[in-house]
C-alpha positions as CSV (number, residue, x, y, z in Angstrom):
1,X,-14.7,9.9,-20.6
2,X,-11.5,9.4,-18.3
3,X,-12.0,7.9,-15.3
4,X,-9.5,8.1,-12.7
5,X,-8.9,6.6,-9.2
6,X,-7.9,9.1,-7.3
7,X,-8.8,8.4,-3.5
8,X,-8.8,4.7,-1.3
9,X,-10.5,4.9,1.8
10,X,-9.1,2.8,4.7
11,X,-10.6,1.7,8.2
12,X,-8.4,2.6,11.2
13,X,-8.9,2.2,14.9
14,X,-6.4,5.2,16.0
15,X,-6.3,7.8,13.3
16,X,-3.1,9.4,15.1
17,X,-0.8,6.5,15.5
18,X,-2.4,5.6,11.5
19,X,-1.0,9.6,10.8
20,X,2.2,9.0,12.2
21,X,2.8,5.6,10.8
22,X,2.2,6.4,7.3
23,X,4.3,9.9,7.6
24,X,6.9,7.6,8.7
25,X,6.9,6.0,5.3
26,X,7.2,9.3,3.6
27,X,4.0,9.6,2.5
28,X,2.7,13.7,2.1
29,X,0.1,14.7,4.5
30,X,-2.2,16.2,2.2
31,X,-5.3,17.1,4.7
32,X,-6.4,16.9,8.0
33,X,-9.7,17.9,8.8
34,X,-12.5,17.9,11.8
35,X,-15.8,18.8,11.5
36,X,-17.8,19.8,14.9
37,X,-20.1,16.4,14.7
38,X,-16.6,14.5,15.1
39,X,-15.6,13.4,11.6
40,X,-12.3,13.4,10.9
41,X,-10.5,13.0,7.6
42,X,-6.9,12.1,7.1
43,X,-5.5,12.3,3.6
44,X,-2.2,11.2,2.8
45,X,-0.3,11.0,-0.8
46,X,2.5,8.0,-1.3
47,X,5.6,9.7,-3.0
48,X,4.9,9.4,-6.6
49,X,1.2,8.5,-6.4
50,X,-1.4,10.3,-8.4
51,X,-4.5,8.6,-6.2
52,X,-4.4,9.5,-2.3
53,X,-5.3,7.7,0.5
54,X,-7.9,8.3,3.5
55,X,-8.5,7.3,6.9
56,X,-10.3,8.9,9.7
57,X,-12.9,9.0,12.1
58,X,-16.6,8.4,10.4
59,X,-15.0,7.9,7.2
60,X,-15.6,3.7,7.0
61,X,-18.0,1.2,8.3
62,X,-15.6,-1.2,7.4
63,X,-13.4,-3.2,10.2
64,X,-10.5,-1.5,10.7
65,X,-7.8,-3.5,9.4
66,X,-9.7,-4.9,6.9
67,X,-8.2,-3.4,3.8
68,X,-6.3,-6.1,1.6
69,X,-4.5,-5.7,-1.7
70,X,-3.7,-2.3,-1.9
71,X,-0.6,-1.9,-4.5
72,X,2.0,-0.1,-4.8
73,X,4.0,0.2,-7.6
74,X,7.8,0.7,-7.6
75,X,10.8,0.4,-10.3
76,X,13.0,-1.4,-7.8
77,X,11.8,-4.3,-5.0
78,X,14.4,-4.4,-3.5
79,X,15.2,-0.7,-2.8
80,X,11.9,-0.4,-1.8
81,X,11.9,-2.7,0.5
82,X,15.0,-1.5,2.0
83,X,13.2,1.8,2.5
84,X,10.2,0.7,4.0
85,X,12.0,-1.5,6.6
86,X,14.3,1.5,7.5
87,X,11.0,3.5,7.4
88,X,10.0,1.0,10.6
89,X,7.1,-1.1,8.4
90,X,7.3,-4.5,9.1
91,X,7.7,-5.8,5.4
92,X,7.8,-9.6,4.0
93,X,10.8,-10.6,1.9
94,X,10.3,-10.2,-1.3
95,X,8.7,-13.0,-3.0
96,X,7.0,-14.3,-6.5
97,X,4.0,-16.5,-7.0
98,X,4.5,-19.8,-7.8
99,X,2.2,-19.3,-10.9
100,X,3.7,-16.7,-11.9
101,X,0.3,-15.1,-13.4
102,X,-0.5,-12.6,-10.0
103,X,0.1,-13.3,-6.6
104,X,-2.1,-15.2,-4.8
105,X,-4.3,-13.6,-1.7
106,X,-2.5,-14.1,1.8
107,X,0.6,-16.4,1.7
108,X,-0.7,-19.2,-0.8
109,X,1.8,-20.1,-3.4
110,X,4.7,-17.5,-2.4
111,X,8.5,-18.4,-3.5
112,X,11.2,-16.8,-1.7
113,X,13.0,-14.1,-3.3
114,X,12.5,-11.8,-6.3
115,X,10.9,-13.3,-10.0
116,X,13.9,-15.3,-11.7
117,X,14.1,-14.1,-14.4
118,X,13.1,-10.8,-13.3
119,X,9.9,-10.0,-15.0
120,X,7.8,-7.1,-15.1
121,X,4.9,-7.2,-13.2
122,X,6.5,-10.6,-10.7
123,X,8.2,-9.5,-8.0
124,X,6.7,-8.4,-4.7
125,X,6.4,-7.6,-0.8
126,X,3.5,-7.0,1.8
127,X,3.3,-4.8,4.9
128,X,0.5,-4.0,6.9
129,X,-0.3,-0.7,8.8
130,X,-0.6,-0.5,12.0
131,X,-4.3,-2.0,12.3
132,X,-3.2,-4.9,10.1
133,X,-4.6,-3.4,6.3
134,X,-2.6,-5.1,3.8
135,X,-0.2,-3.4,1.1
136,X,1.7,-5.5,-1.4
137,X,4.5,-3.7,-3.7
138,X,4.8,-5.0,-7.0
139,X,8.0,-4.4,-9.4
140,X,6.8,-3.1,-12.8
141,X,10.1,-2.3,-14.7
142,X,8.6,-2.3,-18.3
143,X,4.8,-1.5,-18.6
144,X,1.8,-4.1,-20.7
145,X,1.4,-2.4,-24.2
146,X,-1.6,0.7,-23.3
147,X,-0.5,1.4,-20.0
C-alpha cells in the first residue's frame, strides 16, 4: 500500500502576513478557508511539490515558529538561492556539513559554500518564515538507487 505525504502543517502567529510571505516565494495558493467557529486553513503548494503545506488559525497547538527541518528539494543551490533572496526570504549562504553524511540541526558543523566536490544530496541553505519555522534546501542532482 503507497503511502504518500501529501500535507505539513505549520504553526503561525499571523496567517495573513504567513499568506503573503509564502506567495512571495511563488508558492500556489491552493485554499483558503473559514469556518463560522473561526478556523481558518491556509494551503499553499511550493512550485514543483507534490505534498502541500498548511497553516491557519486552529490548525496547530504547536508554538508558532516551531517547525524545523522542513526540506526542499531543488536541482540547482545556487539558483535557488538566488530566487529566494530576490523573492525577499532571508536565506543562509549555501553551506555543507562538515561530515558530509546530513546536515547537522541548527548551525553545528556548517562549511561555507557549496559540497566540493559537488555531491548529490550535500549542498544546502535555510530560511525561516516569518515566525521563525525553519526550511533547509538541499541540492539533489542524481537521486540514491529506488528513489
Amino acid at each position: 500500500m503507497d503511502m504518500k505525504l501529501e500535507v505539513v502543517v505549520i504553526p503561525v502567529a499571523d496567517v495573513d502576513r504567513s499568506k503573503s510571505f509564502y506567495e512571495g516565494l511563488g508558492w500556489r495558493l491552493d485554499a483558503d478557508f473559514t469556518a463560522d467557529d473561526g478556523l481558518r486553513v491556509v494551503q499553499v503548494t511550493p512550485p514543483g511539490s507534490a505534498c502541500s503545506v498548511i497553516f491557519g488559525r486552529d490548525v496547530s497547538a504547536a508554538a508558532p515558529g516551531s517547525a524545523e527541518g522542513l526540506h526542499l528539494v531543488v536541482s540547482d543551490i545556487e539558483a535557488a538561492r538566488e530566487k529566494l533572496a530576490r523573492a525577499g526570504a532571508d536565506v543562509s549562504e549555501v553551506f555543507h556539513d562538515a561530515g558530509g553524511v546530513f546536515h547537522h540541526a541548527g548551525q553545528k558543523a556548517r562549511v561555507s559554500g557549496p559540497d566540493p566536490q559537488r555531491g548529490s544530496y550535500a549542498s544546502y541553505l535555510s530560511f525561516t518564515d516569518p515566525d521563525g519555522n525553519g526550511w533547509i534546501v538541499q541540492e539533489i542532482t542524481e537521486r540514491l538507487p529506488g528513489r
